[in-house]
PQR file with spaces between the fields and no chain letter, atoms N, CA, C, O and H, PARSE charges and radii, in Angstrom:
ATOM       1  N    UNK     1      67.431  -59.133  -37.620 -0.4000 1.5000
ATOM       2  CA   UNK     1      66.988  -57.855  -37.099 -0.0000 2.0000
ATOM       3  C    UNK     1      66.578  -56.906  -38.225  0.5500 1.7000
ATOM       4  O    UNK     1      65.574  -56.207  -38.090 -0.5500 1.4000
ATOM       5  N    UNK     2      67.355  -56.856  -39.378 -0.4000 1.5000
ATOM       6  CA   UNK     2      66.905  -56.235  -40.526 -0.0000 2.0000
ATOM       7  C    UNK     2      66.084  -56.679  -41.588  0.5500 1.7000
ATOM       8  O    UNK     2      66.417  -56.851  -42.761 -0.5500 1.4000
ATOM       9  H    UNK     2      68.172  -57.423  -39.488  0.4000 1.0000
ATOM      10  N    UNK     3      64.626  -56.902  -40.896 -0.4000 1.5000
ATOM      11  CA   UNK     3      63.613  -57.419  -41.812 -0.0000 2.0000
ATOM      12  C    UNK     3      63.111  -56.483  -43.057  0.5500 1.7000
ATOM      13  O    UNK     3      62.495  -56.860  -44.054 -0.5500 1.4000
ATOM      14  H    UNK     3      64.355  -56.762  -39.943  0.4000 1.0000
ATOM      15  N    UNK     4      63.477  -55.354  -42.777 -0.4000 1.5000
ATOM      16  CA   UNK     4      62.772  -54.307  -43.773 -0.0000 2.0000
ATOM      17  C    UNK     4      63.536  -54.751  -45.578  0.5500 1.7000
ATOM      18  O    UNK     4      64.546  -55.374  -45.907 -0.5500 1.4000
ATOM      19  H    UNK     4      63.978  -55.048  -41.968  0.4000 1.0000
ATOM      20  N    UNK     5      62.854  -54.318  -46.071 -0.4000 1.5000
ATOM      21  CA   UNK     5      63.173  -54.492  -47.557 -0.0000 2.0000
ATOM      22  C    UNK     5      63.529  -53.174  -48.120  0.5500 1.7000
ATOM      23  O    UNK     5      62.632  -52.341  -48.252 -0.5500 1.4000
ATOM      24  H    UNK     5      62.033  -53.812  -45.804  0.4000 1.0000
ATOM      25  N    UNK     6      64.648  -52.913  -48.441 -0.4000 1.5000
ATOM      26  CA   UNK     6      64.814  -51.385  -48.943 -0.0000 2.0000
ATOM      27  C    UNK     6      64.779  -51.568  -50.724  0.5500 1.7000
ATOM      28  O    UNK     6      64.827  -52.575  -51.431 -0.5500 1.4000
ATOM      29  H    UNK     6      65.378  -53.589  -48.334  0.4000 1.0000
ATOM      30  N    UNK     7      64.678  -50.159  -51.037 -0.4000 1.5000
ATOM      31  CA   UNK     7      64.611  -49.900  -53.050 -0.0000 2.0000
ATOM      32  C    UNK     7      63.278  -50.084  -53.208  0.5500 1.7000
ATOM      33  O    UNK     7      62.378  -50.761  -52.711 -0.5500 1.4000
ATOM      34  H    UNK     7      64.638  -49.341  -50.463  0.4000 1.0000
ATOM      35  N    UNK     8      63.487  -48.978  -54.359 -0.4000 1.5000
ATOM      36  CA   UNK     8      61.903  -49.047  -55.057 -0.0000 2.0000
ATOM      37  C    UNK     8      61.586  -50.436  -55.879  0.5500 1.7000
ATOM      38  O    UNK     8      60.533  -50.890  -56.326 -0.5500 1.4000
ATOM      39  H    UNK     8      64.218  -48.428  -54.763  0.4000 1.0000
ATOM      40  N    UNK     9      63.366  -51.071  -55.896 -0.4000 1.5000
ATOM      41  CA   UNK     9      62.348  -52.238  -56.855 -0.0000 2.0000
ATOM      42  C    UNK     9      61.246  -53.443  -55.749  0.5500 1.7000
ATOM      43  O    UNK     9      60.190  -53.956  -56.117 -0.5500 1.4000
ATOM      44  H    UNK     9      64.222  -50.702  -55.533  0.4000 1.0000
ATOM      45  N    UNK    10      61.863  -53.609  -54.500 -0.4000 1.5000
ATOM      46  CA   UNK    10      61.016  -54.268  -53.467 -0.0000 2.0000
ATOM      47  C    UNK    10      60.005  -53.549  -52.869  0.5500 1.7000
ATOM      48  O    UNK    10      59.078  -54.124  -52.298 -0.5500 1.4000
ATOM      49  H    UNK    10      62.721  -53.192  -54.201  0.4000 1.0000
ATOM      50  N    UNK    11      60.081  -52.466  -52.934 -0.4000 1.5000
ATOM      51  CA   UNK    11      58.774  -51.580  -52.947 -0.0000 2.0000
ATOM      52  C    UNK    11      57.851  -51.159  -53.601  0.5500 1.7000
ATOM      53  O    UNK    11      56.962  -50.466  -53.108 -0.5500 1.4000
ATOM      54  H    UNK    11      60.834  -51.999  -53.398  0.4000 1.0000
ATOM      55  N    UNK    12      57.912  -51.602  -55.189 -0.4000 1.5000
ATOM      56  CA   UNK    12      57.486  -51.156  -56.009 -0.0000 2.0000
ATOM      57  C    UNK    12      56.081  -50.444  -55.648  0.5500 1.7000
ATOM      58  O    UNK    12      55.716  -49.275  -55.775 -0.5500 1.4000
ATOM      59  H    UNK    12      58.634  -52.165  -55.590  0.4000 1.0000
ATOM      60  N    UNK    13      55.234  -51.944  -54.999 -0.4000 1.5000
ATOM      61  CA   UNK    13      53.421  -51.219  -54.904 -0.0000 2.0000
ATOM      62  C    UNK    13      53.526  -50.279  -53.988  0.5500 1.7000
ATOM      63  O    UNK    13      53.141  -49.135  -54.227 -0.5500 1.4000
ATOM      64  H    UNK    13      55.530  -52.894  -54.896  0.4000 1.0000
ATOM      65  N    UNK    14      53.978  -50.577  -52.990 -0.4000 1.5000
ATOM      66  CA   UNK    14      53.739  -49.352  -51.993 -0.0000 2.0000
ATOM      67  C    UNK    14      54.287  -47.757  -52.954  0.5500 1.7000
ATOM      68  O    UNK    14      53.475  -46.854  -53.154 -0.5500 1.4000
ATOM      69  H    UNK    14      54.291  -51.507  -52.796  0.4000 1.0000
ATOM      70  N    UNK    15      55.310  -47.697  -53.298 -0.4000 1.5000
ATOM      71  CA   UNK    15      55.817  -46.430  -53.824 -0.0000 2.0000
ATOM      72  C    UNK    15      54.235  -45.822  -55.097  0.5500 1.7000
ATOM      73  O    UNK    15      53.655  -44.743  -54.974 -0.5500 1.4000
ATOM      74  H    UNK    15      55.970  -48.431  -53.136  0.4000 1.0000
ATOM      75  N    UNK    16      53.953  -46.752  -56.039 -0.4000 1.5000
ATOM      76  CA   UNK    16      53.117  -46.823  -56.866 -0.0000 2.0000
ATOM      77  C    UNK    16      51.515  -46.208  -56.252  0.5500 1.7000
ATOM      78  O    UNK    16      50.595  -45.670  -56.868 -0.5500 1.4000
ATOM      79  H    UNK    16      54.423  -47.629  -56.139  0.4000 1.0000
ATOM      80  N    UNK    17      51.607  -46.423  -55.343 -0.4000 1.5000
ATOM      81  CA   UNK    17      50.189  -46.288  -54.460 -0.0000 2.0000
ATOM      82  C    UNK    17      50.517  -45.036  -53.365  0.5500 1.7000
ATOM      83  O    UNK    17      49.683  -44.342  -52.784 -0.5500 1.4000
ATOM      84  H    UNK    17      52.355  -46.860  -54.843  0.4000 1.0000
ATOM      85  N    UNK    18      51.577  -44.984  -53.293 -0.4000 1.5000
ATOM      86  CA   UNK    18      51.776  -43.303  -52.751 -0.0000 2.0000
ATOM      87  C    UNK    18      51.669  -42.566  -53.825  0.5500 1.7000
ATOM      88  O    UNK    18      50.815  -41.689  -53.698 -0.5500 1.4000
ATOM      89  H    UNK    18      52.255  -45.547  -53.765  0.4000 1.0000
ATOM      90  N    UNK    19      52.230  -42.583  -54.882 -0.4000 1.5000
ATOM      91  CA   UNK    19      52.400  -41.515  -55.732 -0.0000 2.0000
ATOM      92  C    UNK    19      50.639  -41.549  -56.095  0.5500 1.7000
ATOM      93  O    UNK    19      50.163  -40.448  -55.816 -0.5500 1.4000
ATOM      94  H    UNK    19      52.924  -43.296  -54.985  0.4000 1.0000
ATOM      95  N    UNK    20      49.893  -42.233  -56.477 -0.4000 1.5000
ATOM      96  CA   UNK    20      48.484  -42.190  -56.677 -0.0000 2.0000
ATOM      97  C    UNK    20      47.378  -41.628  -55.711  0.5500 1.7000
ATOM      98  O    UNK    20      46.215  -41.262  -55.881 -0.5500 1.4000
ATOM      99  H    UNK    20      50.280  -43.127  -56.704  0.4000 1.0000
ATOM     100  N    UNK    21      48.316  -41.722  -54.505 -0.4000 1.5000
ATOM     101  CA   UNK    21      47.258  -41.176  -53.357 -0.0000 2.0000
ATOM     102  C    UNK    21      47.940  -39.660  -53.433  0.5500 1.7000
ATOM     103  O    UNK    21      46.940  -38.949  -53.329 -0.5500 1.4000
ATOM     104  H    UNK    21      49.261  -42.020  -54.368  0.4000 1.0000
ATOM     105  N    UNK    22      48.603  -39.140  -53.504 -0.4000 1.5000
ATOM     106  CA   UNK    22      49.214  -38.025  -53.497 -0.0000 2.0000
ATOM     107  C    UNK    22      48.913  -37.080  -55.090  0.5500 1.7000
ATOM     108  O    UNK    22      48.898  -35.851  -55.026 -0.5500 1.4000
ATOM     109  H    UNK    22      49.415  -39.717  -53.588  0.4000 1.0000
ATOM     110  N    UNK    23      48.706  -37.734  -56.342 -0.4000 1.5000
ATOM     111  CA   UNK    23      48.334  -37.271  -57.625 -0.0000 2.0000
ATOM     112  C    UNK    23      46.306  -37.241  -57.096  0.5500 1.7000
ATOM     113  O    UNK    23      45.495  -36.461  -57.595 -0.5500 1.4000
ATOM     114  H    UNK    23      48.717  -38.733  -56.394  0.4000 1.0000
ATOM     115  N    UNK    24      46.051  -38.054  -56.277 -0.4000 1.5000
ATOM     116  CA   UNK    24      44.154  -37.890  -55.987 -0.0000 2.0000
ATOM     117  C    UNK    24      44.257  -36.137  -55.131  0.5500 1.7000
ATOM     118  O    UNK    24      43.703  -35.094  -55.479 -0.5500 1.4000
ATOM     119  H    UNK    24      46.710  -38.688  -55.872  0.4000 1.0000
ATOM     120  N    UNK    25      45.194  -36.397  -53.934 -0.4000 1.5000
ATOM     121  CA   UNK    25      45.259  -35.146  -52.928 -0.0000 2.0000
ATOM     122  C    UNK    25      45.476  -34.226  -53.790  0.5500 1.7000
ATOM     123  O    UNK    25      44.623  -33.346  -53.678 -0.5500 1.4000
ATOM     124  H    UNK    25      45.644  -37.244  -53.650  0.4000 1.0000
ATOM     125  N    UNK    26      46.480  -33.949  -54.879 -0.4000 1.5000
ATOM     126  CA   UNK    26      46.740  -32.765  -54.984 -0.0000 2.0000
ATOM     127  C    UNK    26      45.238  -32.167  -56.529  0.5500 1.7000
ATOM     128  O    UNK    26      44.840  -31.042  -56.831 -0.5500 1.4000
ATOM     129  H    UNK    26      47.173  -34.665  -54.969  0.4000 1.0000
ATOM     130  N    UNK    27      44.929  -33.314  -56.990 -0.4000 1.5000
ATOM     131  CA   UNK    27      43.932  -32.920  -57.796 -0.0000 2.0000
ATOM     132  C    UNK    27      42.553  -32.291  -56.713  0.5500 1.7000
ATOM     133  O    UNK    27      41.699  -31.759  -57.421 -0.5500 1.4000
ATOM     134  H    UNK    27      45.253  -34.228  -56.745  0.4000 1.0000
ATOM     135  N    UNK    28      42.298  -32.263  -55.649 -0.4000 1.5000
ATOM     136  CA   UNK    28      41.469  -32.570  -54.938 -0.0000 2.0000
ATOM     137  C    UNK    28      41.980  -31.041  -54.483  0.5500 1.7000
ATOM     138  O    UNK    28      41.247  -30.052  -54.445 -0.5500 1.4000
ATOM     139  H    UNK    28      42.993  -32.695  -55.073  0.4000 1.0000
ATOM     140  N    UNK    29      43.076  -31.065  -54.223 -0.4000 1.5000
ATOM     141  CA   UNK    29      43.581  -29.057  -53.849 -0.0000 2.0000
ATOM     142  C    UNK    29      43.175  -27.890  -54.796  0.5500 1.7000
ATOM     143  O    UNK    29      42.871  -26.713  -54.603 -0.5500 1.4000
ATOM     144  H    UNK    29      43.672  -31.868  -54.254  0.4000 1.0000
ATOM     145  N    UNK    30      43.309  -28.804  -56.064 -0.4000 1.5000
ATOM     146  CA   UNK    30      43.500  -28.083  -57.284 -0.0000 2.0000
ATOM     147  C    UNK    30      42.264  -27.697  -57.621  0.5500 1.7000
ATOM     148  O    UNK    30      42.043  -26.487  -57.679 -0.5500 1.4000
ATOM     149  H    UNK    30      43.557  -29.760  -56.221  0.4000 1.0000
ATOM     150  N    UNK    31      41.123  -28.720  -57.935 -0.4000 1.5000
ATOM     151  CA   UNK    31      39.779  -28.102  -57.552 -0.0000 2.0000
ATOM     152  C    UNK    31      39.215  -27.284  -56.618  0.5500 1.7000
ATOM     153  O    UNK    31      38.795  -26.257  -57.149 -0.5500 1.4000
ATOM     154  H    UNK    31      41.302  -29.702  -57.887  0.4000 1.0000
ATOM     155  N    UNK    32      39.043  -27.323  -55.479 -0.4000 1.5000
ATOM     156  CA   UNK    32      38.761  -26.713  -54.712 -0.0000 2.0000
ATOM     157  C    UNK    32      39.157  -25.326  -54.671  0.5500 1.7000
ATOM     158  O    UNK    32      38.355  -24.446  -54.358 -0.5500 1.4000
ATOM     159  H    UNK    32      39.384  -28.157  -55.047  0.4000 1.0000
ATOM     160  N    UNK    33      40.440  -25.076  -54.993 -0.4000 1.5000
ATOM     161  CA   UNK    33      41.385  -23.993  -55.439 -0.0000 2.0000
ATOM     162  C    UNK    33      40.061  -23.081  -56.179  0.5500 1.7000
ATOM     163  O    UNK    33      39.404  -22.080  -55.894 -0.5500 1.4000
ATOM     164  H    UNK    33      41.092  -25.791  -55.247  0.4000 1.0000
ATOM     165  N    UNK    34      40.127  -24.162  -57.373 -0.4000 1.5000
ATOM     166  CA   UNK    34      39.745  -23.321  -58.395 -0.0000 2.0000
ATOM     167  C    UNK    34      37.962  -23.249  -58.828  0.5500 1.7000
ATOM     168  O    UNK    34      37.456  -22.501  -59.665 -0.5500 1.4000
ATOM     169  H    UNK    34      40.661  -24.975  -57.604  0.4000 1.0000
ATOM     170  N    UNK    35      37.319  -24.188  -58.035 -0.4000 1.5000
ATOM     171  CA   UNK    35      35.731  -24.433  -58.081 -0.0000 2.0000
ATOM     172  C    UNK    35      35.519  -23.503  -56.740  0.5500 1.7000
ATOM     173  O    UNK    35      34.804  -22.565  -57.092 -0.5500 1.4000
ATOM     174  H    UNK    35      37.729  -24.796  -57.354  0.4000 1.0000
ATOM     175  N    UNK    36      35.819  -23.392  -55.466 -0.4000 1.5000
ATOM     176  CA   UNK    36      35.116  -22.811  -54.424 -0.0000 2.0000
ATOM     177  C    UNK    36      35.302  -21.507  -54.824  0.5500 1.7000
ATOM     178  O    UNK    36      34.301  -20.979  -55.306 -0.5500 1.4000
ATOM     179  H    UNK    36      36.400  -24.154  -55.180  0.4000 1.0000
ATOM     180  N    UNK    37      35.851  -21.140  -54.789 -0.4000 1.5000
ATOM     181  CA   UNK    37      35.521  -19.688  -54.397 -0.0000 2.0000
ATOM     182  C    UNK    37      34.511  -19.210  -55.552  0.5500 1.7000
ATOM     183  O    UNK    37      34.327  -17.998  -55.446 -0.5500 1.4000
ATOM     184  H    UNK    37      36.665  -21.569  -54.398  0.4000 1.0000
ATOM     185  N    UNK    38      33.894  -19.699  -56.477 -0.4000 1.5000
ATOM     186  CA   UNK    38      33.012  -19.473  -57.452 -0.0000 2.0000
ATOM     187  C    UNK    38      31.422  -19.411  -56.808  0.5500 1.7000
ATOM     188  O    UNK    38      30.536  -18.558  -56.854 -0.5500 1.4000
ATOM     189  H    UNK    38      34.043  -20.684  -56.563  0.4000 1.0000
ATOM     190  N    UNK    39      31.533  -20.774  -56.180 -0.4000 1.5000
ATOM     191  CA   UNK    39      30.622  -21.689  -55.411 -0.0000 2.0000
ATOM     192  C    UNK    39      30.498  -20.703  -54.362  0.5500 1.7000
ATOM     193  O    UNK    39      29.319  -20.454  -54.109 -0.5500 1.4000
ATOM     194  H    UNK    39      32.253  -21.467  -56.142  0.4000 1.0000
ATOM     195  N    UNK    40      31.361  -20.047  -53.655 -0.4000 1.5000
ATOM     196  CA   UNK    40      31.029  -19.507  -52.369 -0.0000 2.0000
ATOM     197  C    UNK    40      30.533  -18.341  -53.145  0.5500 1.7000
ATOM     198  O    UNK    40      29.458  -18.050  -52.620 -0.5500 1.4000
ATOM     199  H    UNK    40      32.318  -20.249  -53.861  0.4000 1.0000
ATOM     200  N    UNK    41      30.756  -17.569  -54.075 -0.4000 1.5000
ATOM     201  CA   UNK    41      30.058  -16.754  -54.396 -0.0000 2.0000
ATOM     202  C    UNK    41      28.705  -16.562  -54.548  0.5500 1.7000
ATOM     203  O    UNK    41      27.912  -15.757  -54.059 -0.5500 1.4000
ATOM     204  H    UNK    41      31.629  -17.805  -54.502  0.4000 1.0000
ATOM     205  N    UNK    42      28.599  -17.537  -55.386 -0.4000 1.5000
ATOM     206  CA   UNK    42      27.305  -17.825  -56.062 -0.0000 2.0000
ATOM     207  C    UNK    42      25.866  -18.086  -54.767  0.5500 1.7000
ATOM     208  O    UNK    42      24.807  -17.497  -54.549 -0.5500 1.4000
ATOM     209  H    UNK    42      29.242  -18.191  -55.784  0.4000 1.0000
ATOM     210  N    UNK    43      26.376  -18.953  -54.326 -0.4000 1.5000
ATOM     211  CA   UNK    43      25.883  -19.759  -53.234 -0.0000 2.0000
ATOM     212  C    UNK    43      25.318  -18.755  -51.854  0.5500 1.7000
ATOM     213  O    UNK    43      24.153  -18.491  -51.554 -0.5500 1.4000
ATOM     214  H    UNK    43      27.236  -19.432  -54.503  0.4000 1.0000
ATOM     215  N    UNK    44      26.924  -18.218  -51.000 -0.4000 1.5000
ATOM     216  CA   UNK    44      26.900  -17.369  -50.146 -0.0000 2.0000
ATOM     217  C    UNK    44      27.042  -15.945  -50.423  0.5500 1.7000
ATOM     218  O    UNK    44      26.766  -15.254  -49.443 -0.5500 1.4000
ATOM     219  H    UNK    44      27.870  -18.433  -51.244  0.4000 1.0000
ATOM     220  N    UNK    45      27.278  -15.508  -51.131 -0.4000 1.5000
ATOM     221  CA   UNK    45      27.363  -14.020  -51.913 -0.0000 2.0000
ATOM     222  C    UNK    45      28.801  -13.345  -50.997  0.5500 1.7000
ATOM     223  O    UNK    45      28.885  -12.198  -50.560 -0.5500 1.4000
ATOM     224  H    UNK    45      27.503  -16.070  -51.928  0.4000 1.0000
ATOM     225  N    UNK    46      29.940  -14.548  -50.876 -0.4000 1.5000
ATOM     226  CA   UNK    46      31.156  -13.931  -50.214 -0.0000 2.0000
ATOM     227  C    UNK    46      32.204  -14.025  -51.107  0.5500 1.7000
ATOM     228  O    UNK    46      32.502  -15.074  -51.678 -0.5500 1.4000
ATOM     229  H    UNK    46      29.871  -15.480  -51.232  0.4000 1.0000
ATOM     230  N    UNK    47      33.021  -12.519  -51.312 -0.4000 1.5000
ATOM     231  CA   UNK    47      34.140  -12.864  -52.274 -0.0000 2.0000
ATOM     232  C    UNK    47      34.919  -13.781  -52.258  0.5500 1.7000
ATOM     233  O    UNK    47      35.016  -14.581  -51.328 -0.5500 1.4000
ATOM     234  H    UNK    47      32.778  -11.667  -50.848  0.4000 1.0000
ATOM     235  N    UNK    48      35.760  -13.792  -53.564 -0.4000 1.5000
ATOM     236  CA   UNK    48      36.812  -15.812  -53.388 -0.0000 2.0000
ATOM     237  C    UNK    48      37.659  -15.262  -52.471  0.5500 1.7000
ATOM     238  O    UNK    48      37.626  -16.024  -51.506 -0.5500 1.4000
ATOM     239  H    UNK    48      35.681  -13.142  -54.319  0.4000 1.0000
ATOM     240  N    UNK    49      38.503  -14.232  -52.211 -0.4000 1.5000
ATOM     241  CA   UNK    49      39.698  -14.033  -51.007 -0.0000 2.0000
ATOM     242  C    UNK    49      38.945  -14.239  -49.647  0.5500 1.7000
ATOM     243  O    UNK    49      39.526  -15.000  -48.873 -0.5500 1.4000
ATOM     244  H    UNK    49      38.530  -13.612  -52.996  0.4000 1.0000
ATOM     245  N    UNK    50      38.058  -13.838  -49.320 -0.4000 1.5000
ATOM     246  CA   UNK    50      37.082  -14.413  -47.621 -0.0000 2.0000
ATOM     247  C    UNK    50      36.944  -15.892  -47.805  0.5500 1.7000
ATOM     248  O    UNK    50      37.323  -16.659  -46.921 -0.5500 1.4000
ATOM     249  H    UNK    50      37.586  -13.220  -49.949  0.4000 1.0000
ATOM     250  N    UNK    51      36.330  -16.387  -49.105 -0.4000 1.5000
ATOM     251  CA   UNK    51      35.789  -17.608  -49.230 -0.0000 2.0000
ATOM     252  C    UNK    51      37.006  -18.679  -48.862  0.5500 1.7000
ATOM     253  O    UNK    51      36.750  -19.495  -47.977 -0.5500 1.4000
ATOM     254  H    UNK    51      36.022  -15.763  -49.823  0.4000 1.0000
ATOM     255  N    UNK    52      38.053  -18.715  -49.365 -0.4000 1.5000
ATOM     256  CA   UNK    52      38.622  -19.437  -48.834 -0.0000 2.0000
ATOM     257  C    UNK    52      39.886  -19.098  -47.600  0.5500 1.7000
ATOM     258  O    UNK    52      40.741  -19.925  -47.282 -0.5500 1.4000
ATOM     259  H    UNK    52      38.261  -18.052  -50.084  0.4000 1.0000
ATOM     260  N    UNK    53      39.777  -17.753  -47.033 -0.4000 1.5000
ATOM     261  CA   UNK    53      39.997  -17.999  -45.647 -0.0000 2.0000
ATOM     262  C    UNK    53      39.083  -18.381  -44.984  0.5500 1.7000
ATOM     263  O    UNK    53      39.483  -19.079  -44.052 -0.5500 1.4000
ATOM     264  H    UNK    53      39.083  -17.080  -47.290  0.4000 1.0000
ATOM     265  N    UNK    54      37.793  -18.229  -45.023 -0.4000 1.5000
ATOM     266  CA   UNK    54      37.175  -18.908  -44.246 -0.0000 2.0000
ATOM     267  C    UNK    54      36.881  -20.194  -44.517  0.5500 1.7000
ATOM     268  O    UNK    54      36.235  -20.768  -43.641 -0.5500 1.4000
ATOM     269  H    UNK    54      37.469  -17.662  -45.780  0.4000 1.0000
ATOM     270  N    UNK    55      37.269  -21.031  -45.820 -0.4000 1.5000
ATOM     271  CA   UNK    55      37.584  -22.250  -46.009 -0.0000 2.0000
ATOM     272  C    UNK    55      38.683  -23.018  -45.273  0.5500 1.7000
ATOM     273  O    UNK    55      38.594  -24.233  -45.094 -0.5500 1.4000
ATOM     274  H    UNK    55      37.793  -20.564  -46.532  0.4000 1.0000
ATOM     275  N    UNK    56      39.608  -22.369  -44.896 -0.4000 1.5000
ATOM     276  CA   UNK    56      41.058  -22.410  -43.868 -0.0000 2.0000
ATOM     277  C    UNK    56      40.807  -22.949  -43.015  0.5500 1.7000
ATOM     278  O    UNK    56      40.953  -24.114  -42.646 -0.5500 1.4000
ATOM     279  H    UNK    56      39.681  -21.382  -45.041  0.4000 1.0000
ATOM     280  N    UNK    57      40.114  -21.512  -42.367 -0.4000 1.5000
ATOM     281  CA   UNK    57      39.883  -21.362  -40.949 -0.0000 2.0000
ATOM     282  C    UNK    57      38.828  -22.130  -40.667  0.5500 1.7000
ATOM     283  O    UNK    57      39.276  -22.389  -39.550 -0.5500 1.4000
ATOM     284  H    UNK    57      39.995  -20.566  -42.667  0.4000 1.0000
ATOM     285  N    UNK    58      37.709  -22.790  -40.692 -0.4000 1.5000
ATOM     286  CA   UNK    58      37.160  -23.862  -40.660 -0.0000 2.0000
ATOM     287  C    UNK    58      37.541  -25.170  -40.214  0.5500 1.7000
ATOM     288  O    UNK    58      37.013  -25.894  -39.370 -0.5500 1.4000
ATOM     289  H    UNK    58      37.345  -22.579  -41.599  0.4000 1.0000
ATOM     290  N    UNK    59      38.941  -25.406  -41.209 -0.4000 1.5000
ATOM     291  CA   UNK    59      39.384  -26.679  -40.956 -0.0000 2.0000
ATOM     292  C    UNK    59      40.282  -26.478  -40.359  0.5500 1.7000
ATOM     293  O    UNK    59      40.965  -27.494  -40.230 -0.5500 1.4000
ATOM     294  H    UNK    59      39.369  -24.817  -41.895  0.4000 1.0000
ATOM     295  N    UNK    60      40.741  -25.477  -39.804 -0.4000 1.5000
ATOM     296  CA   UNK    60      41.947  -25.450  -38.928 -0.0000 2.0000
ATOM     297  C    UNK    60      41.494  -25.838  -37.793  0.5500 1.7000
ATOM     298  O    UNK    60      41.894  -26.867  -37.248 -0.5500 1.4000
ATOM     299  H    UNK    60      40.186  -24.651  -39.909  0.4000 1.0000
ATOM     300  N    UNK    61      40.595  -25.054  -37.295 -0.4000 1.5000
ATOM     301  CA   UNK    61      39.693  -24.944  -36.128 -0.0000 2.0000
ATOM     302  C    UNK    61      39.105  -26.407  -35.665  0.5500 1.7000
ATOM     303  O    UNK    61      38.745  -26.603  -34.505 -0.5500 1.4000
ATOM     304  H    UNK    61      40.270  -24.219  -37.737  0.4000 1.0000
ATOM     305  N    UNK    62      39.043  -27.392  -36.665 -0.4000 1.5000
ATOM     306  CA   UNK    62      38.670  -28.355  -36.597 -0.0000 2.0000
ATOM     307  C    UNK    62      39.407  -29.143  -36.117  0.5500 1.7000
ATOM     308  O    UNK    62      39.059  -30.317  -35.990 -0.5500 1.4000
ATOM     309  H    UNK    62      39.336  -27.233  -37.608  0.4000 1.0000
């Protein structure tokens, strides 16, 4: 009944491949963070505090 494999050492890839998908996501926050609201300026002529609520609210809505 207890097929699962517990510990990081039998888990190794899976654990290895979360932490990599999670170091892509948060680089991917971190830009956006810090490239849009430049971009929305430039682009749409809307300050960075609107720019990314309405970056939010977009995808919330979605």
């Amino acid at each position: 009944m207890d097929d699962y494999a517990h510990g990081l050492r039998k888990n190794w890839k899976q654990f290895s491949l979360l932490v990599l998908i999670n170091a892509f996501v948060g680089a991917m926050l971190g830009m956006e963070r810090s490239i849009f609201p430049e971009y929305a300026e430039q682009i749409f002529g809307i300050v960075s505090k609107s720019s990314l609520l309405s970056f939010i609210i977009v995808f919330w809505y979605k």
